[in-house]
C-alpha positions in Angstrom: -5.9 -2.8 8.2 -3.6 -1.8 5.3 -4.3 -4.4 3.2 -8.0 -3.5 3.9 -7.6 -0.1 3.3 -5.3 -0.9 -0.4 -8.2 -3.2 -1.0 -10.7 -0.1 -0.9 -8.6 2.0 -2.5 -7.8 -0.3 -5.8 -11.7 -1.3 -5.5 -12.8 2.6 -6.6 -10.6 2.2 -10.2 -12.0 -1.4 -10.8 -15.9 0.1 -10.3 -15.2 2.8 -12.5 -13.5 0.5 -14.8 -15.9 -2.0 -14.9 -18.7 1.0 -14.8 -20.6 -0.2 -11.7 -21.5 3.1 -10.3 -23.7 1.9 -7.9 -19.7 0.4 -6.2 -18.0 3.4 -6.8 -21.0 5.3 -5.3 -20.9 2.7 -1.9 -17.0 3.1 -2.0 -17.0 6.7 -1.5 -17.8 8.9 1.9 -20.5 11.4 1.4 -17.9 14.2 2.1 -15.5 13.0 -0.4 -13.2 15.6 -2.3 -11.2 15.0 -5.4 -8.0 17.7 -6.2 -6.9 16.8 -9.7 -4.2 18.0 -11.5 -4.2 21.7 -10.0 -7.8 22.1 -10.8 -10.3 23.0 -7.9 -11.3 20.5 -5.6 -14.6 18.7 -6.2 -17.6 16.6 -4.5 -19.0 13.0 -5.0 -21.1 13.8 -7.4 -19.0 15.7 -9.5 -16.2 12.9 -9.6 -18.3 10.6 -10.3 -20.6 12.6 -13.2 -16.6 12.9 -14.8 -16.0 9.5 -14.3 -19.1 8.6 -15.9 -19.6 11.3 -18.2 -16.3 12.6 -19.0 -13.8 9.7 -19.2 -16.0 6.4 -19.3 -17.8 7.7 -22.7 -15.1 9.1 -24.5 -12.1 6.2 -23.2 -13.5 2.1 -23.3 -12.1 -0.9 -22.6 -10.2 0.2 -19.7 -7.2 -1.8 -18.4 -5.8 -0.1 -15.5 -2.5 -1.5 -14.4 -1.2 -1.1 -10.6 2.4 -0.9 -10.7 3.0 0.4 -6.7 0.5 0.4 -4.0 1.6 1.4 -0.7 -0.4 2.1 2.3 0.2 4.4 5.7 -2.0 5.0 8.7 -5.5 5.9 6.6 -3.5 7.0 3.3 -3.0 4.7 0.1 -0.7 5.8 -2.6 -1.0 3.8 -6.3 1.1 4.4 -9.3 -0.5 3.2 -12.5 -1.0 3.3 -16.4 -4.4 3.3 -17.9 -4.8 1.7 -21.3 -7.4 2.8 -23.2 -9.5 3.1 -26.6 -10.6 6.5 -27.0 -14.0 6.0 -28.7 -15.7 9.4 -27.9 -14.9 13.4 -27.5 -12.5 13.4 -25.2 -12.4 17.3 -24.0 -13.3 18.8 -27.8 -10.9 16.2 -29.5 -13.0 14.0 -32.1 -12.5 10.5 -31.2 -9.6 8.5 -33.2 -10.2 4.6 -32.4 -6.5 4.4 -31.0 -5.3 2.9 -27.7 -4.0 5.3 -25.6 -2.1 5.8 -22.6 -3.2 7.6 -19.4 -0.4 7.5 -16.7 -0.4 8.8 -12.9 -0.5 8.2 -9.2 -3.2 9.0 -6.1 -3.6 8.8 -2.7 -7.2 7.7 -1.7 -7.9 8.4 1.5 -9.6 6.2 3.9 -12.1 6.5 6.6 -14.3 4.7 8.4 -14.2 2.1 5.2 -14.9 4.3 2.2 -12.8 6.7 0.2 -13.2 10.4 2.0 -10.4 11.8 -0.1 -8.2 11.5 -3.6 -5.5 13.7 -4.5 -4.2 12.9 -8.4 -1.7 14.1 -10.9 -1.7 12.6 -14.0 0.2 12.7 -17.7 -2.6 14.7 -18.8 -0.4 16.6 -21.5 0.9 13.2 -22.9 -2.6 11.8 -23.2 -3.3 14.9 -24.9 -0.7 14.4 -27.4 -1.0 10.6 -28.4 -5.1 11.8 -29.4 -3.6 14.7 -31.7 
C-alpha cells in the first residue's frame, strides 16, 4: 500500500509535467485542498487552472527531480527540484529564456486512491530571484 500510495503521489507532478490534465484531473479526489506556501487553501479546480494556467505557460520543459519520497499510513512526503525554462510571465515578471530552479517538498495525501490533499512550501523567493 505505500508503494501504491508514493506511486500516486509522484503520478500528480509527472501529469502536470507532462501536461495531461485529463491524469492529474483522475488523480485528484473531488474534495481535494491545496495549502501553498501560507496562502489560503484552494479546490481542484483552482490547483489545477494554476497548474495549467499559472506555472505550465510561463515555466516549460519541466524536469522535476525526486530526491526523498517517504510514505506513512495515507500521507506521502517528496522533496524535490524543479528545473525549468521560464518562457512566459511568470507572476508580472517578463519572461527571460533562462533555466531556473524551483525547489520544495509536499505531502499528498491519499484516499481511497486519489490525492484528497497537498500541503507545499516551496523556495518561492529564490525562484523569484534567479528570474530578476
Amino acid at each position: 500500500m505505500l508503494e501504491q500510495n508514493k506511486e500516486i503521489a509522484l503520478n500528480v507532478s509527472r501529469a502536470i509535467m507532462n501536461g495531461d490534465w485529463d491524469k492529474v484531473e483522475e488523480l485528484l479526489a473531488d474534495d481535494f485542498t491545496y495549502v501553498g506556501d501560507g496562502a489560503p487553501a484552494i479546490n481542484k479546480q483552482q490547483y489545477i487552472g494554476f497548474m495549467k494556467n499559472v506555472l505550465c505557460s510561463a515555466m516549460t520543459e519541466m524536469d522535476m527531480q525526486f530526491h526523498r519520497v517517504i510514505a506513512e499510513n495515507n500521507l506521502v512526503a517528496i522533496d524535490y527540484t524543479n528545473l525549468m525554462t521560464n518562457s512566459g510571465d511568470f507572476f508580472g515578471i517578463p519572461a527571460t529564456s533562462r533555466r531556473v530552479t524551483a525547489t520544495g517538498q509536499f505531502i499528498r495525501e491519499i484516499t481511497d486512491g486519489k490525492v484528497s490533499a497537498e500541503w507545499q512550501t516551496t523556495n518561492a523567493a529564490g525562484l523569484i530571484k534567479q528570474l530578476k
